[in-house]
Steps between C-alpha positions, in 0.01 A plus 500: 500500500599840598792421700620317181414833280651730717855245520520493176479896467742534761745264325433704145567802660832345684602373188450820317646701750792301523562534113452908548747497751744288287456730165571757775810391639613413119424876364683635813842235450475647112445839542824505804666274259468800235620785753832265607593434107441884422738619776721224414511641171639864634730399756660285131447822327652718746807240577543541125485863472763550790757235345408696182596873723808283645686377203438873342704615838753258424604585166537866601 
């Protein structure tokens, strides 16, 4: 009986662990996710800003 108790604790705790490490893994693909559409984001704002600085040139 306690070989079947402690299997079945180690399977909850497998199973539980495994679900930690997934929500993990998620969070962290989000959260990088976040960081690659922010800079994303500049380098478009920057590209902008310099065509902006570039056609000012131009017409002078």
């Amino acid at each position: 009986m306690s070989l079947v108790v402690n299997f079945l604790v180690f399977a909850a705790g497998l199973v539980v662990g495994v679900g930690a490490t997934l929500l993990y893994i998620q969070y962290s693909m989000y959260s990088q996710v976040g960081k690659i559409e922010e800079q994303m984001k500049q380098v478009s704002d920057l590209e902008e800003n310099l065509m902006h600085e570039f056609d000012d040139e131009d017409r002078d």
